[in-house]
C-alpha positions as CSV (number, residue, x, y, z in Angstrom):
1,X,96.4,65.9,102.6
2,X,97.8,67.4,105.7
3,X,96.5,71.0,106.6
4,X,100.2,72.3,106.7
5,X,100.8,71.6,103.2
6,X,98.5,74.9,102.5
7,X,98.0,75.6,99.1
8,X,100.9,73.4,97.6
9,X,100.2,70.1,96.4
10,X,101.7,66.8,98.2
11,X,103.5,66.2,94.6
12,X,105.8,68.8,94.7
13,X,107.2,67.6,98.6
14,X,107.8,64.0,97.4
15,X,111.2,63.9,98.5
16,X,113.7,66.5,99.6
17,X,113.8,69.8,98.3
18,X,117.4,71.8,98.1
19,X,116.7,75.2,99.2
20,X,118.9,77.7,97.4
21,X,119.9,81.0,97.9
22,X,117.1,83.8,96.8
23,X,118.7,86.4,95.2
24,X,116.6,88.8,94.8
25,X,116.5,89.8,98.8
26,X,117.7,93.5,99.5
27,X,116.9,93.7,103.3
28,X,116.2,92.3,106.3
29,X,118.3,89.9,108.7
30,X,116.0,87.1,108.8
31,X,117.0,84.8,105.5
32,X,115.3,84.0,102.7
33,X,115.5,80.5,100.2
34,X,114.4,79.7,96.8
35,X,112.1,76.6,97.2
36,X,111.3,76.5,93.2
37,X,111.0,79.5,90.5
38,X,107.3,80.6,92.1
39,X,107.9,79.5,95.9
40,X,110.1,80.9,98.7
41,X,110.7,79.8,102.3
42,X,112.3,81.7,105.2
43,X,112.2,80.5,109.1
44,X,108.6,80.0,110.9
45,X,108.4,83.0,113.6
46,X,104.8,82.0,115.2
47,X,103.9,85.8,114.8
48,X,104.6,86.1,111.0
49,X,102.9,82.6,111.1
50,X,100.0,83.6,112.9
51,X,99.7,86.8,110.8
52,X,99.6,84.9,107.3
53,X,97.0,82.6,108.7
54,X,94.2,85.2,110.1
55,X,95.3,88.0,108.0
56,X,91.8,89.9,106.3
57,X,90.4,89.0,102.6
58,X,91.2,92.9,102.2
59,X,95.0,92.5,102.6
60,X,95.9,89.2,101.1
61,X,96.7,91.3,97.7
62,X,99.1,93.6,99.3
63,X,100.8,90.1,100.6
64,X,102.6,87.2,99.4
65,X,100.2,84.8,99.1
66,X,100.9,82.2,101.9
67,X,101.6,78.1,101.2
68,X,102.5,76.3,104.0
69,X,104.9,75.2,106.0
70,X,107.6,72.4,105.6
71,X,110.6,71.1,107.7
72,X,114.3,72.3,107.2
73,X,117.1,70.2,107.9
74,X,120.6,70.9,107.7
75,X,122.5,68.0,105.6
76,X,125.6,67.6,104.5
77,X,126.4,66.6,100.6
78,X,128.9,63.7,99.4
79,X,131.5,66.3,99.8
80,X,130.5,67.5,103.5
81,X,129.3,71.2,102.1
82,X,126.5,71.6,104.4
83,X,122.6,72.2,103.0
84,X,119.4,73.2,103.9
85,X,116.9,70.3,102.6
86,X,112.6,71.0,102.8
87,X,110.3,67.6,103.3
88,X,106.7,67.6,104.2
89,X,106.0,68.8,107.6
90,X,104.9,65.5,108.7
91,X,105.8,63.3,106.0
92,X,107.5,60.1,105.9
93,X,111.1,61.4,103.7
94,X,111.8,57.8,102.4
95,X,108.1,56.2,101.7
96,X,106.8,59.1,99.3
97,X,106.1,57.9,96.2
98,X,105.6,60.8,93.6
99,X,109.0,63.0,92.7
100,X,108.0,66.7,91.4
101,X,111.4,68.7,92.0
102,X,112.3,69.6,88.2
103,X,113.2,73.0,89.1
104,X,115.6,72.3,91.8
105,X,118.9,70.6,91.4
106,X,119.3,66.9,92.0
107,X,121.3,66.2,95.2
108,X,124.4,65.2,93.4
109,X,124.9,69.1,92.4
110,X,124.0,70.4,96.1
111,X,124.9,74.0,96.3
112,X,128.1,74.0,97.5
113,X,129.3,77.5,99.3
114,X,132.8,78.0,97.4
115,X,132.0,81.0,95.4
116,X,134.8,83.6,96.6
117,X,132.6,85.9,98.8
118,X,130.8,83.1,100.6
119,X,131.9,81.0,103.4
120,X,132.3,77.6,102.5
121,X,131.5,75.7,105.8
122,X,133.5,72.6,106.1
123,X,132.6,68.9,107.1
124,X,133.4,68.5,110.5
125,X,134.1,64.7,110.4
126,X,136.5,64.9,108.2
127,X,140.0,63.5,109.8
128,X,142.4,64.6,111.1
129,X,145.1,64.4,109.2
130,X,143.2,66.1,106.5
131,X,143.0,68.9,109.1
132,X,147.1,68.7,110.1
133,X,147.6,69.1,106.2
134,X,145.3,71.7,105.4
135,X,144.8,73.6,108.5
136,X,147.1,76.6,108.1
137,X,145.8,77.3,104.5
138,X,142.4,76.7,105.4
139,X,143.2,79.2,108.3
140,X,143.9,81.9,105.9
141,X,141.2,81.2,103.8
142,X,138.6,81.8,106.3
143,X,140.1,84.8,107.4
144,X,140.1,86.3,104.1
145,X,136.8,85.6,103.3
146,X,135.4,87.3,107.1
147,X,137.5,90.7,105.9
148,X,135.7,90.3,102.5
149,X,132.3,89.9,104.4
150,X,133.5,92.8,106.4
151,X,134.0,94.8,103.3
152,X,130.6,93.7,102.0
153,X,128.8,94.8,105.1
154,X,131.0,98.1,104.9
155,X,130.3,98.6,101.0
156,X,127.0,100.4,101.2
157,X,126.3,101.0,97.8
158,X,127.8,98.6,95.0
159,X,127.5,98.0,91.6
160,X,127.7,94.8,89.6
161,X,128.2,93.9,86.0
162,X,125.6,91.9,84.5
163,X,126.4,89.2,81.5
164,X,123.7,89.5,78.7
165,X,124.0,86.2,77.8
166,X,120.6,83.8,77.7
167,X,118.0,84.8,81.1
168,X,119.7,88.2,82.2
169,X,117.7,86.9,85.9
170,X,119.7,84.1,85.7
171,X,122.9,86.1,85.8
172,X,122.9,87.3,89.1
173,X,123.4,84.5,91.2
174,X,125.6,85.4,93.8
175,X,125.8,88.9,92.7
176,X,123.7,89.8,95.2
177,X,125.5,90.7,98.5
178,X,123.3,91.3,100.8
179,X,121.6,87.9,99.9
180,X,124.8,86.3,100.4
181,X,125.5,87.7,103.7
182,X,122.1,86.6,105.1
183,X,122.6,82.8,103.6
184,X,126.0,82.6,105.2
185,X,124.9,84.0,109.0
186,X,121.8,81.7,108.5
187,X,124.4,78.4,107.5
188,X,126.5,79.6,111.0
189,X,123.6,79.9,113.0
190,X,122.2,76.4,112.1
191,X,125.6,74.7,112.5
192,X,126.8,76.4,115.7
193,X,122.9,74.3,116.9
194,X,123.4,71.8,114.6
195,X,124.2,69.3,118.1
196,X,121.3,70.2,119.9
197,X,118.8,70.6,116.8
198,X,118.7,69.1,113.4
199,X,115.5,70.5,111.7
200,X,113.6,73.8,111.5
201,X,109.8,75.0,110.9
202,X,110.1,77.3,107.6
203,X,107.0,79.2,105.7
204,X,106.2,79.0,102.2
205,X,105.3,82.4,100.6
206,X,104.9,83.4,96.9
207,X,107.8,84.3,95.2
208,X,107.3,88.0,94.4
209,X,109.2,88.8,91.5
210,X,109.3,85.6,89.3
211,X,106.9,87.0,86.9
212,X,110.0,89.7,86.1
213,X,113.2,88.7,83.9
214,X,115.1,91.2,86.0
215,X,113.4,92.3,88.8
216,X,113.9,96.1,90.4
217,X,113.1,95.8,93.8
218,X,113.1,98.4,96.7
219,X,112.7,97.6,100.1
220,X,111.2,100.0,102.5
221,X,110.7,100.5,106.5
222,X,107.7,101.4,107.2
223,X,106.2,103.3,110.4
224,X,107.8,105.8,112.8
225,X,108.0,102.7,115.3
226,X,110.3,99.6,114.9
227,X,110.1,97.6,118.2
228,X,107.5,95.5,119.1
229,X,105.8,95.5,122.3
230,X,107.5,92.6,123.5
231,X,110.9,93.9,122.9
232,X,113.5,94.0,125.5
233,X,114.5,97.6,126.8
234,X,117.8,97.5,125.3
235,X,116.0,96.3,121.8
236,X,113.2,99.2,122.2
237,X,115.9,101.8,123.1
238,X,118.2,100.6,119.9
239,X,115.3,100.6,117.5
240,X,114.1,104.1,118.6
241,X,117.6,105.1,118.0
242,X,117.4,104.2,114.7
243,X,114.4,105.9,113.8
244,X,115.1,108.9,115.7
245,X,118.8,108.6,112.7
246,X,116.7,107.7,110.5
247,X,114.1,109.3,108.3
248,X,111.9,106.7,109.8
249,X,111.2,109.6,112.5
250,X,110.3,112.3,110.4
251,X,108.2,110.8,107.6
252,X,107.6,107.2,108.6
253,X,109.9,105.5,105.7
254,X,113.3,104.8,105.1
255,X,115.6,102.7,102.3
256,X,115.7,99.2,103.5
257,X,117.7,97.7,100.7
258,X,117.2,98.2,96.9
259,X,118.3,96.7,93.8
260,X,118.5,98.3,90.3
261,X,119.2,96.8,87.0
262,X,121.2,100.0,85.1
263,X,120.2,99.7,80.9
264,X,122.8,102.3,80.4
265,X,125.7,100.0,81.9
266,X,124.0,96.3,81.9
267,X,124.7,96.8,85.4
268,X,123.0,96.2,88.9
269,X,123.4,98.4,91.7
270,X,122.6,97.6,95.3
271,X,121.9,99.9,98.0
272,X,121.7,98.1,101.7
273,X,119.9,99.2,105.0
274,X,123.3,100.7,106.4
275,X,123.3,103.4,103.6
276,X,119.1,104.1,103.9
277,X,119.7,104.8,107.7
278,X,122.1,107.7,106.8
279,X,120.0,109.2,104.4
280,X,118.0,112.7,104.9
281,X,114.5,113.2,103.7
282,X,116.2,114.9,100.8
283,X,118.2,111.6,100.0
284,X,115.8,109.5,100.3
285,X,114.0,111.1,97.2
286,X,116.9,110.7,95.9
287,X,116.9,107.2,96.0
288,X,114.0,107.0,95.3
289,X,114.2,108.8,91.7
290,X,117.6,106.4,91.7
291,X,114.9,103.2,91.9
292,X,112.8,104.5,89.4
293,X,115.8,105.3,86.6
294,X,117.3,102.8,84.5
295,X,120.6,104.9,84.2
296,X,119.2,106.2,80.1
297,X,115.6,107.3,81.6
298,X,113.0,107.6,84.1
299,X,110.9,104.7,84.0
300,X,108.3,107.5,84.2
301,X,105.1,104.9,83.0
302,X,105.2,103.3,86.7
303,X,104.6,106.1,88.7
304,X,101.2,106.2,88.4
305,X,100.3,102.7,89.0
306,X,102.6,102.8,91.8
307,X,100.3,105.7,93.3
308,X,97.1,104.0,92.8
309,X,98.1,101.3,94.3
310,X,99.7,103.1,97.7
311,X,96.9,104.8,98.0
312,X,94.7,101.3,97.8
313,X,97.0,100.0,100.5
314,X,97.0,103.1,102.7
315,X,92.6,103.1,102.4
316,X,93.1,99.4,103.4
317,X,95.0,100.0,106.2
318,X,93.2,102.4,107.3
319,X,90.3,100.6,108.4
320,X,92.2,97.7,110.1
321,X,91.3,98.1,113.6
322,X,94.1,97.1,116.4
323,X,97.0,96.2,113.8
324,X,100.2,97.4,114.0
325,X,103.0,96.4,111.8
326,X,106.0,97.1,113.4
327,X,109.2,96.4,112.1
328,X,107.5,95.5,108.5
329,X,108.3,96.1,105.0
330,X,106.9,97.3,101.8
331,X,108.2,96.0,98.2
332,X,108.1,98.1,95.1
333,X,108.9,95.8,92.3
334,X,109.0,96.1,88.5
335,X,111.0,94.5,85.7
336,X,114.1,96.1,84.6
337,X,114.5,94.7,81.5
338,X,115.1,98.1,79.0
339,X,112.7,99.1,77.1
340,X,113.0,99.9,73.3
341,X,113.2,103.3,71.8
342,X,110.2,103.4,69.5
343,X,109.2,106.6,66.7
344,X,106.6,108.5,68.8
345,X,104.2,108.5,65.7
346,X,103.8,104.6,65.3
347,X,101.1,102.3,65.5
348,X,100.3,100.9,68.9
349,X,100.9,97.2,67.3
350,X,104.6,98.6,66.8
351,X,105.3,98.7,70.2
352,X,105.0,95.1,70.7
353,X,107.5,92.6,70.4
354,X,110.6,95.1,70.3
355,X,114.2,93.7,71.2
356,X,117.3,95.1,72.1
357,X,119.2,94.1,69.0
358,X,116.9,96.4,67.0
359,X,117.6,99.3,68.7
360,X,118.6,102.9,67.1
361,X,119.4,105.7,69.6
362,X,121.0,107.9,67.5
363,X,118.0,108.2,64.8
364,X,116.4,111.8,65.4
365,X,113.2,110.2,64.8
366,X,113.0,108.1,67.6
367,X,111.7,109.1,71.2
368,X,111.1,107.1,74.6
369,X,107.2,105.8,74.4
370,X,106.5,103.8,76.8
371,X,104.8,100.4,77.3
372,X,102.5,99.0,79.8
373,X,104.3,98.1,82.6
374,X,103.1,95.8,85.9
375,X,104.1,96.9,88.6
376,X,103.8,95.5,92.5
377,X,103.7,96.6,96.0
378,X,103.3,94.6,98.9
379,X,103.8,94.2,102.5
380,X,106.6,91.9,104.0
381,X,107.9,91.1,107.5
382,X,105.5,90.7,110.6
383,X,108.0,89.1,113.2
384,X,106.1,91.8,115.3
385,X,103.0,92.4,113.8
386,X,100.1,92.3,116.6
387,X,96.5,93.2,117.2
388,X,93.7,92.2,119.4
389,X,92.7,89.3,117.7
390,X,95.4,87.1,118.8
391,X,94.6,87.1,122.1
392,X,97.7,86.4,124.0
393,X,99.4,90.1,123.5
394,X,99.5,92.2,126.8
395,X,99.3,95.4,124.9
396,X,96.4,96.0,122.7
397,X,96.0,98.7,120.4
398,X,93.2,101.0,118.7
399,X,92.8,102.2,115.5
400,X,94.6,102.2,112.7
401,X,98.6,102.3,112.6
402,X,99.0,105.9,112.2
403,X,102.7,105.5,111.8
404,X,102.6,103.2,108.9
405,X,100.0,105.4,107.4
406,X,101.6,108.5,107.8
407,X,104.7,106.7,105.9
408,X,102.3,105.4,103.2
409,X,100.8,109.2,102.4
410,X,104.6,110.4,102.8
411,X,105.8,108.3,100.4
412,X,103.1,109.1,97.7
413,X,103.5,112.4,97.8
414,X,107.4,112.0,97.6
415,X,106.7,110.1,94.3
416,X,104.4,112.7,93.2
417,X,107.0,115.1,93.5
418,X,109.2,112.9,91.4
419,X,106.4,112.5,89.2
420,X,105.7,116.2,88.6
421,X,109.5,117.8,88.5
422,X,110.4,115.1,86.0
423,X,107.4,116.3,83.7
424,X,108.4,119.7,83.8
């Protein structure tokens, strides 16, 4: 078995793999793919790369767990909707024998982009009378769907209803617009290069929230520093701007992107980098306490899990020497599924196996008691990550990264603020 297969097994690459949109992602420009239910890809940067494969034992459980790497190419379906398709890095597409793809769709159903708010990206071979006929409507079609993507991007904070029918999770595809946007910039890109290159390099990481039916996830900047050291000037100069706007400047953290399953409503709410930029320090307690409320209660049983295991990270990091992580990430994620009202006086065996339907808020008797909950945090993005083990960087630091650090103890003792004016 080839090295670059990682941790997967050959089975699961025996032919092509549709890549689908992932969404569950709240922030970041670079974009991110379903590969199957516990497996995502996004493109190969040779940092990021390089990071996941030297990264210390100490860190891999603040990470996604790294699997691999396969190669992308953009296809076209029987309709000439254009795809992103994953083989085997080096792999033979047509002489593999074994088919393990259950999870995906078969090729005859390839995702095709026509959902309102997405761009459907047309088959360029197609003739030209075709093109005579439909042009002018096709022509007012596209330009529809850029203002709506305008809007979108514009749309800071939005709020989507949620069907409770079956898999709430499985509700929310294409809900998510800041997923969309990424997918459709990502499609453009590829066709605008599709002449001069056909397949990409993409990394498999572990799909961070597929142990939740509907995950809560909050994406957050970390550091006082964005750029990395081998940015251009006008790069450097934009990025310190942004901090400097930002509360990335004064405590080291700022709202990346969020999502929020609301039990009051049965709706989702999304929060994108755009509005977290504008935010004071003040606001961006606010959103956090947002995060952390289901729209009928604080989810108060995670704070303290989410403390320990800041603090864990923050000890970690504090004894990497050289590493910065500029421009990275950190996920808070926890299920959003609501939680049953249960008497305060029952039996600890009562607390299990509650459901919705069952539920009586209006009894007198009943009080929020809540369950264990799992909760994860972990670091995300290192496109610019660098320290003196890789050798070929100009710059090389010492030390810990103070800035991500001093976001880390910021952030903790913003949640133990939360965490203690909630209890009065």
């Amino acid at each position: 078995m080839s090295p670059a297969f990682g941790a997967m097994e050959v089975e699961h690459y025996s032919k092509g793999v549709l890549l689908e949109p992932f969404v569950h992602q709240v922030g970041g420009h670079s974009c991110v793919l379903r590969f199957n239910d516990k497996t995502i890809c996004k493109p190969l940067i040779q940092r990021e790369h390089q990071f996941y494969e030297t990264l210390p034992t100490e860190m891999r459980k603040f990470t996604p767990q790294y699997e691999g790497v396969v190669s992308v190419s953009f296809e076209e379906d029987e309709d000439g909707n254009l795809c992103l398709i994953a083989y085997p890095l080096n792999g033979d597409h047509d002489n593999v024998e074994n088919l393990d793809n259950s999870d995906s769709e078969p090729k005859s159903k390839l995702l095709r982009w026509t959902n309102k708010k997405t761009m459907l990206l047309e088959n360029e071979k197609i003739s030209k009378e075709w093109v005579r006929q439909h042009r002018k409507e096709e022509k007012m079609k596209s330009h529809k769907l850029e203002e709506e993507f305008e809007w979108l991007k514009k749309s800071e904070v939005l709020y989507y209803t949620v069907e409770k029918k079956g898999n709430v999770s499985s509700q929310f595809k294409h809900h998510n617009p800041w997923s969309m946007k990424c997918h459709q910039q990502q499609l453009q890109r590829m066709k605008e290069n599709a002449k001069h290159r056909s397949q990409y390099k993409f990394i498999l990481l572990e799909n961070l929230t597929s142990r939740y039916e509907v995950p809560c996830v909050l994406d957050l900047k970390m550091g006082t520093r964005q750029h990395g050291d081998d940015a251009s000037e006008e790069k450097k100069a934009n990025q310190i701007r942004k901090c400097q706007q930002s509360t990335s400047a004064v405590i080291g953290v700022r709202v990346c992107g969020m999502q929020v399953y609301q039990a009051g409503t049965g709706q989702l709410m999304f929060m994108n980098k755009y509005h977290g930029r504008k935010l004071s320090v003040q606001g961006f307690k606010e959103a956090l306490y947002q995060f952390f409320h289901n729209g009928k209660y604080l989810r108060r049983e995670l704070f303290e899990s989410v403390i320990k295991k800041l603090a864990e990270l923050k000890s970690v990091l504090e004894k990497q020497e050289s590493y910065r992580f500029y421009s990275s990430s950190l996920l808070i994620i926890y299920d959003g599924k609501e939680r049953q009202e249960v008497a305060v006086d029952s039996d600890p065996e009562d607390l299990e196996d509650l459901s919705e339907d069952s539920s009586d808020e209006s009894a007198g008797a009943y009080a929020y008691k809540p369950t264990a909950s799992t909760v994860d945090v972990r670091m995300i993005d290192f496109a610019h990550t660098t320290c003196k083990y890789y050798g070929e960087d100009s710059v090389v630091h010492e030390g810990q990264d103070t800035g991500y650090v001093f976001g880390l103890q910021n952030l903790i003792d913003i949640i133990k603020e939360i965490r203690d004016e909630s209890s009065e």
